[in-house]
C-alpha positions as CSV (number, residue, x, y, z in Angstrom):
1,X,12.2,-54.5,55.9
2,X,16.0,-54.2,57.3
3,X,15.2,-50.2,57.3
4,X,12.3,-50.6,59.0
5,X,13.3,-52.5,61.8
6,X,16.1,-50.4,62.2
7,X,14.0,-47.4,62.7
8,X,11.4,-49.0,65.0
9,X,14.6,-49.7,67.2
10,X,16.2,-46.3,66.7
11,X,19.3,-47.6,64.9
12,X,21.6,-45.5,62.8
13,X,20.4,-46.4,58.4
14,X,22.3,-46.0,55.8
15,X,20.1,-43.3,53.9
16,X,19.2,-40.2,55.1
17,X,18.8,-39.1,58.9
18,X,16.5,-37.4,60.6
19,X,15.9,-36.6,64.1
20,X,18.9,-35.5,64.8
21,X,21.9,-38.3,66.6
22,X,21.9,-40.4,63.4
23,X,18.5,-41.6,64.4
24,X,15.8,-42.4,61.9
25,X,12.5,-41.2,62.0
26,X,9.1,-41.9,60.3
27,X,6.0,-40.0,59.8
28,X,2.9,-40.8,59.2
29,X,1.7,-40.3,55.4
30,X,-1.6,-41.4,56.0
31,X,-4.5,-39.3,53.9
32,X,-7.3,-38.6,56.5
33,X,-10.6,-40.7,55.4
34,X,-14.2,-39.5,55.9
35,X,-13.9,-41.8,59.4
36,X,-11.6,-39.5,60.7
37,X,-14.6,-36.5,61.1
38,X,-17.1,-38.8,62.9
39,X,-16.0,-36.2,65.7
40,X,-18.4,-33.7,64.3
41,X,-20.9,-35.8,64.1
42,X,-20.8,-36.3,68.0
43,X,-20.6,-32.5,68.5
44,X,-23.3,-31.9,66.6
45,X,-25.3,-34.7,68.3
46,X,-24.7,-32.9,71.7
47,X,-26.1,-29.3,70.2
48,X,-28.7,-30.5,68.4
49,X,-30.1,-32.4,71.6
50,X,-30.0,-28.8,73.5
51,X,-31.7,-27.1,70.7
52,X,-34.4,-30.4,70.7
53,X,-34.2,-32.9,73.1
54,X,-36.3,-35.3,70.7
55,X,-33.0,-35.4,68.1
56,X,-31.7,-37.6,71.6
57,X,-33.1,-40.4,69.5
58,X,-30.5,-40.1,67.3
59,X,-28.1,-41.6,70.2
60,X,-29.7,-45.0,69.3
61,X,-27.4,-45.2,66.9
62,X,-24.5,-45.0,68.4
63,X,-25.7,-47.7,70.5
64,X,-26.6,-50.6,67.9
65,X,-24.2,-49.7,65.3
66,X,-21.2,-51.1,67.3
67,X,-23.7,-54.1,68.5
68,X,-24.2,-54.9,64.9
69,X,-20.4,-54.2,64.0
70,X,-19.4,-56.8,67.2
71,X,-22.6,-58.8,66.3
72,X,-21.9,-59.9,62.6
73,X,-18.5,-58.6,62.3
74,X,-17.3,-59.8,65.3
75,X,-14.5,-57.1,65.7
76,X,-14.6,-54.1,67.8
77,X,-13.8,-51.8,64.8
78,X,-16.3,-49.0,65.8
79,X,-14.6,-48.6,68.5
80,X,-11.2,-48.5,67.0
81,X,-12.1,-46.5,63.9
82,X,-15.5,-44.8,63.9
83,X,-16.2,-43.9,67.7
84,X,-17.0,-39.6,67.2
85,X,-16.8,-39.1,70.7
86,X,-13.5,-41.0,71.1
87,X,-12.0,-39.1,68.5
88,X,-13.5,-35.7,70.2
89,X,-10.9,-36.7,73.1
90,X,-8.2,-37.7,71.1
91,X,-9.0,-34.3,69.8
92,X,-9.4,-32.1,72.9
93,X,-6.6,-34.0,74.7
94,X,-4.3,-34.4,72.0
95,X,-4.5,-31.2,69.6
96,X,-5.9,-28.8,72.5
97,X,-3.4,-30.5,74.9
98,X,-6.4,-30.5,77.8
99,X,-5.0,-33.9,79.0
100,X,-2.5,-34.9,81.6
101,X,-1.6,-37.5,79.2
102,X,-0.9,-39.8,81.8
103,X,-1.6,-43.7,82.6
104,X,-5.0,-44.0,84.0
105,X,-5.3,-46.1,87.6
106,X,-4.6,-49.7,87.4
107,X,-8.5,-50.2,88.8
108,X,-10.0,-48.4,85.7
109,X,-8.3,-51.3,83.5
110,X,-9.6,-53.9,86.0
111,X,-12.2,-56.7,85.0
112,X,-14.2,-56.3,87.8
113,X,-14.5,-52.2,87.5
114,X,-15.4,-52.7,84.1
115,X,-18.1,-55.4,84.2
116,X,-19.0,-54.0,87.3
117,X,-19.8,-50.4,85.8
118,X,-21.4,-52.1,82.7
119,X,-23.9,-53.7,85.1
120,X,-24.5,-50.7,86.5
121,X,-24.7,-48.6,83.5
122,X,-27.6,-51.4,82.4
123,X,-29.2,-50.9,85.7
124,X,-29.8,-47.2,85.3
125,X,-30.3,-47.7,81.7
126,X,-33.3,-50.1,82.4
127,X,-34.3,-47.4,85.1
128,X,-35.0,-44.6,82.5
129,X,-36.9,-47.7,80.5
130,X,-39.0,-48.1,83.2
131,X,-39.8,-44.5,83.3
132,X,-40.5,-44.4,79.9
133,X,-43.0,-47.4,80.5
134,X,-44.9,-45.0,83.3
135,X,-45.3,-42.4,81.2
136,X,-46.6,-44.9,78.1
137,X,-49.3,-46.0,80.8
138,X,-50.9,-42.8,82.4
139,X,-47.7,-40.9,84.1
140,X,-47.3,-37.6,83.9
141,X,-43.9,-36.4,81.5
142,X,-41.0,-35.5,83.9
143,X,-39.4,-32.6,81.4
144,X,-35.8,-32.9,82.8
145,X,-32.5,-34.2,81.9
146,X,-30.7,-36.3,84.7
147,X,-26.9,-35.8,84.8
148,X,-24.7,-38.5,86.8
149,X,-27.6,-40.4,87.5
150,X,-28.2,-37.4,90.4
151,X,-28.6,-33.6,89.2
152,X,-31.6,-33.1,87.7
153,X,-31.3,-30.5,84.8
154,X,-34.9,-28.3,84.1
155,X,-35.2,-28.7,80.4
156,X,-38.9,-26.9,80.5
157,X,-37.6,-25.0,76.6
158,X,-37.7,-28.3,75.0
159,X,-41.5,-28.6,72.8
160,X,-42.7,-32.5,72.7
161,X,-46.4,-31.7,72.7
162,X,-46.4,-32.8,69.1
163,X,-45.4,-36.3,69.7
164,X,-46.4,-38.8,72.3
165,X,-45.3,-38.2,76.2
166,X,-43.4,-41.5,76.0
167,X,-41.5,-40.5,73.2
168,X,-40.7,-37.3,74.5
169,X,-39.9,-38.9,77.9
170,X,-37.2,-41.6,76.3
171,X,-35.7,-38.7,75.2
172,X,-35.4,-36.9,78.5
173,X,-33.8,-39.9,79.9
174,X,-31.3,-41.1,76.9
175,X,-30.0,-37.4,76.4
176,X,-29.2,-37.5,79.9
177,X,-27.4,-40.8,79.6
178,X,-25.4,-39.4,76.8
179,X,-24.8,-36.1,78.6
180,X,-23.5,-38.3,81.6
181,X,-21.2,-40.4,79.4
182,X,-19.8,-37.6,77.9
183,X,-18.7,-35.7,81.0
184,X,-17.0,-38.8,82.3
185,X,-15.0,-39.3,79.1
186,X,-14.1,-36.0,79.5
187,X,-12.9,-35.7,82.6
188,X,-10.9,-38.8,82.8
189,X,-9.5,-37.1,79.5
190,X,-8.6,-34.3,81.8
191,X,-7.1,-36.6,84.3
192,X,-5.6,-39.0,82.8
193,X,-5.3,-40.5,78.9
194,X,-7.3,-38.8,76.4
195,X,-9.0,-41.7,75.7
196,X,-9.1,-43.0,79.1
197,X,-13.1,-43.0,78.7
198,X,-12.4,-45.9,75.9
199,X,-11.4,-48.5,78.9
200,X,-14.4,-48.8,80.7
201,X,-16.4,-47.9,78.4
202,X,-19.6,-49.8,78.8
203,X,-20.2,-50.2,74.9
204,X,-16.6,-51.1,74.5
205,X,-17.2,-53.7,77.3
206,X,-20.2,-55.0,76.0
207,X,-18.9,-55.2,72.3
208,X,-15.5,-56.9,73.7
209,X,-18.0,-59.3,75.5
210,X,-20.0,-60.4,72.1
211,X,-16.7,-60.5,70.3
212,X,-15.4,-63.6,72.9
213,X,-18.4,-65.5,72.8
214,X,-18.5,-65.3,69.2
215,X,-14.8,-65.7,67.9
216,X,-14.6,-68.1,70.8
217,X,-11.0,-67.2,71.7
218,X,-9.6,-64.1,73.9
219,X,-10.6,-60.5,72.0
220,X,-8.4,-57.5,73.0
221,X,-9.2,-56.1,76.5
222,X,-9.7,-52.7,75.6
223,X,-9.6,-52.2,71.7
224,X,-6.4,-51.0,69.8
225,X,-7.4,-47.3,70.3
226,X,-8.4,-47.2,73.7
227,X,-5.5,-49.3,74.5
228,X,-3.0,-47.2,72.8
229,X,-4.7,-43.7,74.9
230,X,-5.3,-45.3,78.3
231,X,-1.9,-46.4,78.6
232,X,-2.1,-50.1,78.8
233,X,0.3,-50.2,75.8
234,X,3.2,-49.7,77.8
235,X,1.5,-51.9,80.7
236,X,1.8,-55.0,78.5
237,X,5.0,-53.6,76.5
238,X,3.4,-53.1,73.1
């Protein structure tokens, strides 16, 4: 315990030295688990949508798994230790060194930015529901994937004659959902943290949300991952 305090302050130990100045340094022995490739699972989520849209349904998991984690676990550990896409950041920004690796705006850590973009997110989400619903009743299929909620990508490759229009239209609509997620995360991986995404995320919101009501006390803000990649770390001296 005494050399390991003495290394988490930097202090001179008796054994050996490394790191140069008499310093001690640590490093990280820890043997990577089958959690630690979930990033390939999100990569191949994204090509398989754009070789079929339909595998889009597949997205629904990444939805109710960390409901069901936050739910009946009432911890946010998806997000800390099984989130693909956050670990695709970690790897782009990190290993690829495609981020500026610096503190994301005080606003994108704010309460009301976060609840405020869940709502949102909801809104729209509801939105492509709705559309969904249309198409279940009579309306024609709209064969294209919307990206940022405004560019509306021709997808007229994609084959969903075999399965009903609706089916084919939820998948339309929750590819481009994902699609949209996705570019955000990345470019406020660009911009800022690598996990910046993980701060106002809307699933990280929502699961931090169930977590509170359920534990009934405080849950962490924004998850030990995202908190140690956005920056808020250092906000709150951890």
């Amino acid at each position: 315990m005494r050399r390991l305090r003495q290394v988490r302050k930097g202090m001179p130990c008796g054994g050996h030295q490394h790191g140069g100045k008499g310093r001690c340094t640590v490093k990280s022995t820890r043997k990577k688990r089958w959690s630690d490739y979930l990033w390939i699972a999100e990569l191949c989520y994204l090509f398989l949508g754009l070789f079929n849209i339909l595998f889009a349904w597949l997205g629904m998991l990444f939805f109710c798994i960390p409901l069901f984690v936050a739910i009946f676990g009432g911890s946010k550990a998806y997000c800390n230790r099984y989130c693909g896409r956050g670990q695709l950041f970690s790897l782009l920004g990190e290993k690829l060194k495609l981020s500026r690796n610096t503190p994301p705006p005080k606003f994108l850590r704010s309460p009301w930015f976060r609840y405020g973009f869940l709502t949102f997110f909801m809104v729209m989400f509801g939105l492509m529901l709705f559309s969904t619903y249309r198409v279940f009743t009579g309306a024609p299929l709209s064969q294209t994937v919307t990206l940022l909620w405004v560019f509306k990508l021709p997808w007229q490759w994609a084959d969903v004659s075999f399965v009903a229009p609706w089916i084919g239209q939820f998948a339309f609509g929750f590819f481009g959902v994902m699609l949209t997620s996705t570019v955000l995360g990345l470019l406020t991986m660009v911009l800022f943290r690598p996990r910046s995404w993980c701060v106002y995320c809307p699933m990280g919101t929502m699961t931090q949300g169930i977590c509170k009501l359920r534990n009934g006390k405080k849950a962490k803000e924004y998850g030990r991952t995202g908190k140690e990649n956005s920056g808020a770390a250092e906000a709150s001296g951890e």
